[in-house]
C-alpha positions as CSV (number, residue, x, y, z in Angstrom):
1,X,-19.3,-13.7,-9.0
2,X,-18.5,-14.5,-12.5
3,X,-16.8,-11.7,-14.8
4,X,-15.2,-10.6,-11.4
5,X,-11.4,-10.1,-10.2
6,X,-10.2,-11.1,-6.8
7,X,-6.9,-10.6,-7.3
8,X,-5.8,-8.1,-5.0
9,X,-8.4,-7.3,-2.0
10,X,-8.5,-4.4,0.2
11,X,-10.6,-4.8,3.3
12,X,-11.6,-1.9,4.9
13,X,-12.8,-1.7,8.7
14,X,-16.1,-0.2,10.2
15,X,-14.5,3.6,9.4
16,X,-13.8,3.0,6.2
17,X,-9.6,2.7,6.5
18,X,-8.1,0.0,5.1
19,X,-7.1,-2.6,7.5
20,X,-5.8,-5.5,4.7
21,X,-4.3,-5.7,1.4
22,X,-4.3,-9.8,0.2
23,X,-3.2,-11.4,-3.1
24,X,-2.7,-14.7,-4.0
25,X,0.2,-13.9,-6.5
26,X,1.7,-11.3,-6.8
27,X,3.2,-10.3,-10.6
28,X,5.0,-7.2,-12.5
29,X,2.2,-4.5,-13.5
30,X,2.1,-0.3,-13.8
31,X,-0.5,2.0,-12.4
32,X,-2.8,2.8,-15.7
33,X,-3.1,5.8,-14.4
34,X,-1.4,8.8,-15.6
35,X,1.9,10.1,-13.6
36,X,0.4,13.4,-13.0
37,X,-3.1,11.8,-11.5
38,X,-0.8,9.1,-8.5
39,X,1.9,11.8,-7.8
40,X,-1.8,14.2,-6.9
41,X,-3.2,11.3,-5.1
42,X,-0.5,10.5,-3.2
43,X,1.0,13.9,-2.2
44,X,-2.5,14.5,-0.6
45,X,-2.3,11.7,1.0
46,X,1.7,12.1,2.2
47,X,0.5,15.3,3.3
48,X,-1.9,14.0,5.4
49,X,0.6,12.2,7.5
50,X,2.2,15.7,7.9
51,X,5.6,16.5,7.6
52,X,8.0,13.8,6.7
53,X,5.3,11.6,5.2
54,X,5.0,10.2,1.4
55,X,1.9,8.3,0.3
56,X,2.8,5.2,0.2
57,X,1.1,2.1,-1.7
58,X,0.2,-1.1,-0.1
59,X,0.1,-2.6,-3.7
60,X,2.8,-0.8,-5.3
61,X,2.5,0.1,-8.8
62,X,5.2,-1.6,-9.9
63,X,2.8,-4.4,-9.5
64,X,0.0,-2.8,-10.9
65,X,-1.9,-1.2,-7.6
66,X,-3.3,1.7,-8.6
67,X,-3.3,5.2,-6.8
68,X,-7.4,4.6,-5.3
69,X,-7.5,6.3,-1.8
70,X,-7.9,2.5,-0.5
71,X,-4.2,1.9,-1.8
72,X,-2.5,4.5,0.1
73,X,-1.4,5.2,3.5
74,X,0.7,8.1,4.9
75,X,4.0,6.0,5.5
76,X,7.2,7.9,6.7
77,X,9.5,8.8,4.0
78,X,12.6,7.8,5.6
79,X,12.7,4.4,7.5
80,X,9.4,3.4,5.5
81,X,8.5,4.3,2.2
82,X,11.7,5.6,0.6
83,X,15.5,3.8,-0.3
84,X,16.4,1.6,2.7
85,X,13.1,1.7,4.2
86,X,11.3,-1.2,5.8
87,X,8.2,-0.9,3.2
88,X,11.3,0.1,0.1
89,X,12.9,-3.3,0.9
90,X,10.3,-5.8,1.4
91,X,9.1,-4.5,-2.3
92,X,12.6,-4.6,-3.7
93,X,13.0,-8.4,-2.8
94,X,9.9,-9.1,-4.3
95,X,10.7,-7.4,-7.2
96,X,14.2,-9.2,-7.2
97,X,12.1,-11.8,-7.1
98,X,9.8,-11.8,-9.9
99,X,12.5,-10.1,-12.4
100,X,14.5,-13.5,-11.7
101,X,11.2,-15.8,-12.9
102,X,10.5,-16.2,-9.2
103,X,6.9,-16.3,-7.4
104,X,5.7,-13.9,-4.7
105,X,2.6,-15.5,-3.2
106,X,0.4,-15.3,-0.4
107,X,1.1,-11.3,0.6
108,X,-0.6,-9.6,3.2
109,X,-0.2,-6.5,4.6
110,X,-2.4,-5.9,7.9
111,X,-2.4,-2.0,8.5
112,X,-2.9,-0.8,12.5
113,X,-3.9,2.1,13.4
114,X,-4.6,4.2,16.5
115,X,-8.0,3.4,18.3
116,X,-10.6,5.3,16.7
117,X,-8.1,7.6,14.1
118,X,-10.7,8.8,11.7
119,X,-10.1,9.5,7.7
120,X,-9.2,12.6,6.7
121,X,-11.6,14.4,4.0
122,X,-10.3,15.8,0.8
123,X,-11.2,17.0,-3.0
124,X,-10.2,15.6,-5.5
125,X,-11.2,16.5,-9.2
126,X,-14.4,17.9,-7.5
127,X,-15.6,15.0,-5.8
128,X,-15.1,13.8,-2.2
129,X,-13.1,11.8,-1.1
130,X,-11.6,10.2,2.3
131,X,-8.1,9.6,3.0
132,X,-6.3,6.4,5.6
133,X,-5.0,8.3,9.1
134,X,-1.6,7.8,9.8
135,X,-1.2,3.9,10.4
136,X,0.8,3.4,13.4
137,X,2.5,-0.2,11.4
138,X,1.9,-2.7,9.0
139,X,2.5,-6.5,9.7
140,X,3.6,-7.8,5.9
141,X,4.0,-11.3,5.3
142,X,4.5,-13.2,1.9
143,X,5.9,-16.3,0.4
144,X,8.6,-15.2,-2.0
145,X,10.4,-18.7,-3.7
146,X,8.6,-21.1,-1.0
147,X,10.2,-19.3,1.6
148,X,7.6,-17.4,3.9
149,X,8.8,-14.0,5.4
150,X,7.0,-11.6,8.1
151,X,8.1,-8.0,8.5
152,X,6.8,-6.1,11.1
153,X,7.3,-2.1,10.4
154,X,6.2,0.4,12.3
155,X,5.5,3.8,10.5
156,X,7.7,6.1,12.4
């Protein structure tokens, strides 16, 4: 459609969670949204992983993915999300990457979850919202200098 951005796509399955997060090219950005509005957003939905969860982004905002519900899953904070995490480095190579006037291309980030794991209901400035489960993994694979890469991770 004209006047439209594909940029970044989220696919979402017949539940409603977010089952792929694509782009093309990936570049340097920030969230738009104000500090106190993601760190809400994404405690609720770190909390929703239960204990020892963060809400994590599939499209960072480093590179300007925004704290929507459709951008965050409950990712473990240790071993995922946070400082030598799986999720921490694959972001921190990009972002090594693209600091250096390298190209990160082709990314996708395939989210599994358990069979059937429903979203989790929350409020949110007064409206309704739904929040990812707890993915069990992500399968993340991107082209970063011509040189494709896969990481499996599970969130655990």
């Amino acid at each position: 459609m004209p006047g439209l951005n594909y940029d970044h796509v989220f696919v979402t399955d017949e539940l409603g969670r977010t089952t792929l997060f694509h782009t093309d090219n990936l570049g340097l950005g920030v969230d738009a949204r104000p500090d106190i509005v993601n760190s809400t957003v994404t405690g609720k939905v770190g909390r929703s992983g239960g204990p020892g969860y963060d809400g994590g982004h599939l499209d960072g905002s480093q590179f300007g993915g925004g704290s929507e519900f459709v951008n965050l899953t409950p990712q473990a904070a240790k071993g995922v999300n946070r400082a030598g995490g799986d999720f921490y480095t694959i972001e921190t190579k990009w972002r090594t990457a693209l600091d250096h006037n390298g190209t990160v291309t082709d990314v996708d980030i395939q989210v599994t979850y358990a069979d059937h794991a429903p979203m989790t209901p929350t409020r949110f400035k007064g409206q309704d919202y739904e929040i990812n489960p707890k993915p069990e993994g992500y399968d993340v694979t991107s082209t970063i200098n011509g040189t494709p890469k896969n990481v499996p991770i599970k969130n655990k």
